[in-house]
N, C-alpha and C positions, 0 to 999 in steps of 0.2 A: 487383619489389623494393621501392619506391617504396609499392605497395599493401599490402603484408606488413610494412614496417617503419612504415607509417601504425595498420594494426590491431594489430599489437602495439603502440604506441603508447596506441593509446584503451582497450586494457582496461586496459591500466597506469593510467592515468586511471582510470574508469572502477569497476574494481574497488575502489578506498579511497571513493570516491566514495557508493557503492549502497551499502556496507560500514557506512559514517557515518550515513546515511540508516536501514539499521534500526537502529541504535542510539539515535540519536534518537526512531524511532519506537516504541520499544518502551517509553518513559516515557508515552508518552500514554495508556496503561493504567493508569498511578497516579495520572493525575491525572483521568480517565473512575472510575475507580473510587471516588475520594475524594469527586467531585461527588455522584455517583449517592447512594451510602450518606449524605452528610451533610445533602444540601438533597434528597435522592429526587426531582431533577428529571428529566423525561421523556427519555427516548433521543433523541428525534426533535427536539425540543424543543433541547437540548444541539446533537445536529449540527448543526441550525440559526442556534444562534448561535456555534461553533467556525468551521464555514466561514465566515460573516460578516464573521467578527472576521478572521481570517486574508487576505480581502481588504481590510479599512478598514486593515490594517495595514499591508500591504505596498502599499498605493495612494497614500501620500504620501512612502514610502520611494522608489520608483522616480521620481514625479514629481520628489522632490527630486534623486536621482542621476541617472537615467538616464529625461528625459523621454522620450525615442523610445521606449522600450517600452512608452509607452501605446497607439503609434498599432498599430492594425490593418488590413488588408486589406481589402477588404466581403467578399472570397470567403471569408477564413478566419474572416467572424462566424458563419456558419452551421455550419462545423465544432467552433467553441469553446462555442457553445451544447449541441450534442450534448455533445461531450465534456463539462461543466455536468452533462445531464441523465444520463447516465454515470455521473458519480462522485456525483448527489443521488440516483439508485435503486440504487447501490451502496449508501449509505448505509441507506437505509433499509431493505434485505433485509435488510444486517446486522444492526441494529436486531431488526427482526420474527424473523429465525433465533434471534438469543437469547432471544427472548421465550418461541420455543418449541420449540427444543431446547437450552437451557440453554448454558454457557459453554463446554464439553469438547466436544461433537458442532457446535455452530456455528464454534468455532475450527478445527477439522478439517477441514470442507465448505470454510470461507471461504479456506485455505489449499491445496484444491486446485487453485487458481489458478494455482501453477506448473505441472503438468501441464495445464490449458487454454492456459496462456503461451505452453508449447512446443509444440503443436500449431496452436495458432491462427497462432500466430510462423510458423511455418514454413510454415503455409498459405495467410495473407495478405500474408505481408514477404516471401517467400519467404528467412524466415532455414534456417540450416542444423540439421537435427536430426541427431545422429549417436548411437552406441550411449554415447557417457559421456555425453550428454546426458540422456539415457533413463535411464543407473544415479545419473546426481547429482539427476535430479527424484524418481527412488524411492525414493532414500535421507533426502529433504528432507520426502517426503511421510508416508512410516514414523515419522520425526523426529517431526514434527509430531502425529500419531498418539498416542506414548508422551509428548510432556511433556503433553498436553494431558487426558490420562489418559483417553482414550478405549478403550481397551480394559475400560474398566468398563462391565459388560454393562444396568446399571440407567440406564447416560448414555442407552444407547440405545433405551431409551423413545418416543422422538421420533413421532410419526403420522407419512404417507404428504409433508402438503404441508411440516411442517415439516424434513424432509429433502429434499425439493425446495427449499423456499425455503433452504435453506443450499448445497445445490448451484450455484443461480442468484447466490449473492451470490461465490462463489468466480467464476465465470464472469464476470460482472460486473467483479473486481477485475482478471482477467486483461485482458478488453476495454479497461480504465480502463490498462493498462502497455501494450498494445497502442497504443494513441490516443496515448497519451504519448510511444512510440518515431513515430508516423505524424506526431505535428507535428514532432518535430524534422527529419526528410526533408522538412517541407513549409517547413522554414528558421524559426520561429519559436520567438523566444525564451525560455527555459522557466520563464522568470518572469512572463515575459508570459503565456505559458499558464497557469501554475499561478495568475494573478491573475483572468483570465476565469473562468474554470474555476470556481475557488471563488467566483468573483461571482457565476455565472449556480447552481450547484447551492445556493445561499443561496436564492436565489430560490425554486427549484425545491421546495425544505425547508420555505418556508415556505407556499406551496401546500397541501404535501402534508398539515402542519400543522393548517390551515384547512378544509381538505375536511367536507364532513359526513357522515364515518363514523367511526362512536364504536367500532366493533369492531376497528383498527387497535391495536394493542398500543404503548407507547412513546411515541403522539404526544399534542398539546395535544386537552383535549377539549373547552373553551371557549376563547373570542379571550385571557383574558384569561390564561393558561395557558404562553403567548410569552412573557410577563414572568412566568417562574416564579419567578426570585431575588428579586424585589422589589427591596424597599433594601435587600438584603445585599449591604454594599459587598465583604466577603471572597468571597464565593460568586461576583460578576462579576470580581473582579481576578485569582482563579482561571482561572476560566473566560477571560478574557481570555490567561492567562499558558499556558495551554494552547492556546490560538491562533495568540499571534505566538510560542511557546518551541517546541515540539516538532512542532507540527501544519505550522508554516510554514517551517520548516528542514528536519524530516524529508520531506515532500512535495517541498519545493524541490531540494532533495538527490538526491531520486527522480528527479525528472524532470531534473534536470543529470545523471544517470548516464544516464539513455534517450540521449542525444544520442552516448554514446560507446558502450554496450553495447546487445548487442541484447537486445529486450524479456525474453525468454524466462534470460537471465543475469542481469537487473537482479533481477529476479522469483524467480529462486531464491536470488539475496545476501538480499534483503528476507527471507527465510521462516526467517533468523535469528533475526527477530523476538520468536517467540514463547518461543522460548531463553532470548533476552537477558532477557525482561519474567518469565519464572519465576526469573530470578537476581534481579533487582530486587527483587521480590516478596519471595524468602530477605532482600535485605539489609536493606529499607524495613519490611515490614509483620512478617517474622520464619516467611516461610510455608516449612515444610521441602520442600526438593525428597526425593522417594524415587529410589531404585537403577532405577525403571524412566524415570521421567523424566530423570535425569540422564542416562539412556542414548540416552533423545529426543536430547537436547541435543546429545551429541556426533556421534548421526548427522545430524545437520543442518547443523553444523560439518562431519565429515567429507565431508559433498557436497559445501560451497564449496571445502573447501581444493582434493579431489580433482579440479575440476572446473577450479579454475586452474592444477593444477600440470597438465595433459591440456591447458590452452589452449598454458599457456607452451611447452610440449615441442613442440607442436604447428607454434607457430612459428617456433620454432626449426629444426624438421626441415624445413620449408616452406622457410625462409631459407636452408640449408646446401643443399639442393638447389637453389634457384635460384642462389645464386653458382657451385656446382657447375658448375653450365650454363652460366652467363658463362665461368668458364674455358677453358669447352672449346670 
């Protein structure tokens, strides 16, 4: 009883929670898009200083409120490093998939992360997969599909590795929701992680940045290419505002829903996303949604809705049967 009125509990949490999270994240698209087009600064380059900024910013917020969450474990520095190098080759697939399957067929792959969610989920959390599990990832993934307007046969152009590397970055994203539901089991707090995390994949970014391979699409091709804004003071306070505004709420948000939903739910709230950022889109830049994208839209809406109204019943009918049983 206890256990059943704990977990309907946390998705009630849980759900407005992931819900706010894409919402937020679905502006990071206008302001990624605005950067790109106005300073044509590098993909890799931008991630680079997005995560950056997203830990300097949030590293004198918590010292100031809540020192103890700077300190860590030594066991779980080896874990937050990974998870770092996670979300900085996340990054950077994504990056490289659009480079070369353009923005329809990369959004598509990078979103098949909800079905890797629920299967990984289920096979390393041992979370539960069940048949509405299965019809609200289908319906999320279809979603996704039509607003992103992949069913235009000329998107799908793409060579062999660059539909692999869009596969791998969905995979990747899944692992990175994965890791985010395994720290909060491991008790750590998800500011704390989302500070490491972004510390260490900054790191990792600029690395990658640096390397000496010019055939990498997106990234710096000389040292001096890190400071691509220069003194554009608008171009860094952007880029800054897209760090601590969307990037560090929407992520922070993320990972406070992992602590109450399992990965594989957090993961199909998020894949609202792509919804949300084509309605933006209509009302910011004036981009029409068509009848087949609007149609995205609402089957990606219809997953989440159908997929909480199948939890709530759920335990509800759980709850009624166990007092049932006290009764008798």
């Amino acid at each position: 009883m206890l256990t059943l009125t704990s977990n309907s509990s946390n998705f009630a949490r849980g759900y407005p929670i992931a819900l706010a999270s894409a919402v937020i994240l679905a502006t990071t698209a206008i302001f990624i898009r605005y950067l790109t087009q106005t300073y044509q600064i590098p993909a890799m380059v931008l991630a680079f200083w997005r995560d950056l900024f997203v830990a300097l910013t949030l590293l004198p917020v918590l010292a100031l409120i809540r020192p103890g969450l700077l300190r860590i474990e030594r066991k779980d520095l080896r874990y937050l490093i990974i998870y770092g190098l996670v979300l900085a080759v996340f990054n950077s697939l994504w990056t490289l998939s659009v480079a070369l399957n353009g923005a329809a067929i990369s959004t598509v792959l990078a979103y098949c992360s909800a079905g890797f969610t629920a299967l990984l989920g289920w096979w390393f959390l041992k979370e539960r997969l069940d048949w509405a599990k299965v019809v609200a990832v289908t319906l999320s993934l279809g979603g996704c599909v039509l607003v992103s307007d992949a069913l235009n046969l000329a998107a799908w152009s793409a060579n062999f590795i660059g539909i692999l590397t869009g596969i791998f970055s969905g995979l990747l994203y899944a692992i990175y929701s994965l890791m985010g539901r395994s720290a909060s089991q491991r008790n750590l707090n998800p500011w704390t992680t989302l500070l490491y995390t972004f510390g260490f994949a900054a790191a990792f970014l600029l690395v990658f940045n640096l390397l000496p391979v010019d055939s990498v699409p997106g990234k710096a091709v000389h040292i001096t290419d890190v400071l691509w804004l220069g003194n554009s003071v608008a171009g860094w306070g952007i880029l800054l505002l897209l760090a601590a505004g969307p990037t560090l709420a929407g992520f922070g948000l993320y990972n406070v829903s992992l602590v109450y939903l399992p990965s594989s739910v957090a993961n199909l709230i998020v894949s609202l996303e792509p919804a949300i950022t084509a309605i933006l889109a209509y009302s910011i830049f004036g981009e029409l949604l068509n009848g087949v994208q609007i149609g995205g839209s609402l089957m990606i809406l219809a997953a989440v809705i159908f997929f909480r109204i199948y939890e709530g019943n759920l335990f509800r009918l759980s709850n009624s049967e166990e007092e049932f049983a006290l009764a008798d």
